[in-house]
Structure formats: structure tokens, C-alpha cells
N, C-alpha and C positions, 0 to 999 in steps of 0.2 A: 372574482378573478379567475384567472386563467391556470390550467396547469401550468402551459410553458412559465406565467408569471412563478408559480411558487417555487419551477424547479429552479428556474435562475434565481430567486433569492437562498435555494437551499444549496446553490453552490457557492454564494459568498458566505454564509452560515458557517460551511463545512470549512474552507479558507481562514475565515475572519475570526468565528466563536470558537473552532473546533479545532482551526490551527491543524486539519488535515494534511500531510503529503499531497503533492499533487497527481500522484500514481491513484493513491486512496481516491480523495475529490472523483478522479475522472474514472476507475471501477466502479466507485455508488451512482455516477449521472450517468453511466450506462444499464446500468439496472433498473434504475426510476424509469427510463427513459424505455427501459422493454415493458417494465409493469405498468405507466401508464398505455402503452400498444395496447396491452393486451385488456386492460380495465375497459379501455376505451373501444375499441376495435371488437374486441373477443365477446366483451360484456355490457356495451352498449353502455358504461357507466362514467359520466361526462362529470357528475359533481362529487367530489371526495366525501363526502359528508353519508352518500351511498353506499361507500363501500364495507364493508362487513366481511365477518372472521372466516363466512366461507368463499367470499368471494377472492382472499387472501389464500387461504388454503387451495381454491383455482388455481391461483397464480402458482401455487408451488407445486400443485401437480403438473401444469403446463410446463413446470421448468425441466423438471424430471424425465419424464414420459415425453415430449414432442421436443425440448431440447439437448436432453442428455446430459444437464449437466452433471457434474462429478460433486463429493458432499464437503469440500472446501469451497466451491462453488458458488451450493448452494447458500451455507454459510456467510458468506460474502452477500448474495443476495439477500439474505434474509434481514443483514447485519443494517443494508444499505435501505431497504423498505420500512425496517422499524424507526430510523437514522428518519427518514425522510416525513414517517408520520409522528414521531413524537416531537422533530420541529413544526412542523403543521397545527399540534394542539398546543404547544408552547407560545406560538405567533397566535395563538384562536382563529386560524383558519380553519378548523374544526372543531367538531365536540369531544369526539371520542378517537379511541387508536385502537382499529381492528387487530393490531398488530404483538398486545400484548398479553397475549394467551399462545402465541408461536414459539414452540422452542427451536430453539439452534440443534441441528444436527450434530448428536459426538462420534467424533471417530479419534481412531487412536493415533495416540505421539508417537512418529516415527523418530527414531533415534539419528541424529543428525552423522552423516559421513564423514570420516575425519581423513586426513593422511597421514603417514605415519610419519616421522622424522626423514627419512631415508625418501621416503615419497618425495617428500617438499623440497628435500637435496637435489634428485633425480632433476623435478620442476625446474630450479633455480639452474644448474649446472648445464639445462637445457637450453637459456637462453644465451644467445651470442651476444657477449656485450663487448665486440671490435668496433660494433659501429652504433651512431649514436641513437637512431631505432632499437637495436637490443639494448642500449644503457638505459631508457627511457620504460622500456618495457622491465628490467631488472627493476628497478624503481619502483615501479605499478606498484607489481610482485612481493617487491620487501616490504612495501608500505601496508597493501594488503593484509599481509603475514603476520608483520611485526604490531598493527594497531587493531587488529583485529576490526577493519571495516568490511562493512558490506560494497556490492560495485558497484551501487546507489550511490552511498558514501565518497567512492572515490571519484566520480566521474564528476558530481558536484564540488570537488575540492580545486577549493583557487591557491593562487602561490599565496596570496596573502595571510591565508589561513597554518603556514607551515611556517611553523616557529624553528628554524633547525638548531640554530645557535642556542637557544635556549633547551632545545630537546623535548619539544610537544608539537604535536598539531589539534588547531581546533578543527572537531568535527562534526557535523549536524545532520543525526540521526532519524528515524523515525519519529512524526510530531514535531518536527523541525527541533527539537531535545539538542541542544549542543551539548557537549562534553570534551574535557582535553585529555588526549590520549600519549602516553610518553612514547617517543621513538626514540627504537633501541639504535646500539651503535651502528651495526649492518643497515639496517633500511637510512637512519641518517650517512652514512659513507657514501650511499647508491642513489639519494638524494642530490648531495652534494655534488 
């Protein structure tokens, strides 16, 4: 079979078995999708069963050095080519996985930015809520705030999913992961 065949079953794989985001899914088939380029193109290497630890280790110097990428990046890459060869010998479209003698690049946890109380007052007190664009926008805001979503989270949130009267909304996170989140009184008032 074909590359293009395995890449398209490895995005139902990543979808179907893996229960991937669709942000994820389509980060990793763009990375397959360079490392095939370059396997193929750069390396003349058409059958995967070819490819090998330094033909791998190419691949990430090429990402480094001719694309610059940055080492969440790479990480991401790296995450996405091991992703893609260990479904490959789990289907026995291969023998082997040049891929598992790579490590992931550490870098350090940056400490996440927070606002401070008075910050998130300044935010809220900022929006005009005379008209029914700032009420909708105060909402976002509180919802944000108060269930601690991502803007992932919110942009995928349907009315269906917002319990007010009950005081939760369901939310489906990362992994498509649901969970119910309690809305406090503020975000349900600016709901309502």
C-alpha cells in the first residue's frame, strides 16, 4: 500500500481509536504529511519498512536546522511520527519502529499567567453590557471565568449543553473528556 493509504487510515485511527481533538488529528497529518515529503523527496525512501533510526534522526535535523522549528514543535512532531509508526506496526504494515529510541525534547514548564482579582474586575467592568453584543460578550467572559474553560471549550459549547436552572454546564474537553462544571451565580445571572 500506499503512503497516502496508511495516512488516511491513520487519521481515522487517531479520530476513531484515539479519540484525538480535531486540532490534534490535523497537527499530527501535517507533520506525517512533511515527514513523508521529506522521507520521500529528501531520501528517496518510498517503502516505510526502509526507514531507519537515522533516517529519523534526518528528519529532525531537517526540522531544526532548514525549518526552525521551536522545541514544543518539535515535540509535537516527534509525538506525531512515533503516533504514526507505532500504528503502522500495530496494523503489521511494518516490522519495526525506527522511532523508538527518540526522545522528546524537555524544556521547562513555564508558569502559567494568571490575572489578578482587580485585573479580571478592570476585564468585566470593561465591557458595555447596554447593548445586546456586550451582554453576550459579558457572558463569554463569565462563563470563561467562572468554569474555568478553555476558548476551545467555549466556542464548541451549544445551548443544549448549558444546564442553568440546574446550575452546570456540560463541557467537552480535551479527548473529547466531558465533565460538568458548576456555574456560579454571576456567570449564570449574565447567562440568563
Amino acid at each position: 500500500m500506499s503512503w497516502k493509504i496508511y495516512i488516511r487510515e491513520f487519521k481515522d485511527y487517531l479520530r476513531i481509536e484515539k479519540g484525538a481533538s480535531s486540532n490534534t488529528s490535523t497537527g499530527y497529518l501535517h507533520d506525517v504529511a512533511r515527514y513523508q515529503w521529506f522521507m520521500q523527496e529528501q531520501k528517496g525512501i518510498k517503502d516505510l519498512n526502509r526507514i531507519k533510526l537515522g533516517d529519523v534522526q534526518e528528519f529532525l535535523h531537517f526540522l531544526v536546522y532548514d525549518s526552525f522549528l521551536n522545541e514544543r514543535s518539535m515535540a509535537r512532531n516527534i509525538a506525531a511520527i512515533r503516533a504514526f509508526h507505532k500504528y503502522l506496526l500495530q496494523e503489521d504494515h511494518t516490522d519495526a519502529d525506527p522511532t523508538e529510541l527518540i526522545d522528546t525534547p524537555k524544556f521547562a514548564q513555564k508558569l502559567p499567567v494568571f490575572l489578578t482579582v482587580h485585573e479580571v474586575d478592570l476585564v468585566f467592568d470593561a465591557i458595555n453590557t447596554s447593548t445586546q453584543l456586550g451582554m453576550r460578550n459579558r457572558a463569554i467572559m463569565e462563563l470563561m471565568y467562572a468554569c474555568g474553560m478553555r476558548v476551545s471549550e467555549l466556542v464548541n459549547l451549544e445551548m443544549s449543553m448549558l444546564y442553568v436552572d440546574e446550575g452546570f454546564v456540560r463541557v467537552f474537553g480535551k479527548g473529547n473528556k466531558e465533565r460538568l462544571v458548576p456555574l456560579g451565580k454571576s456567570a449564570k445571572r449574565c447567562v440568563e
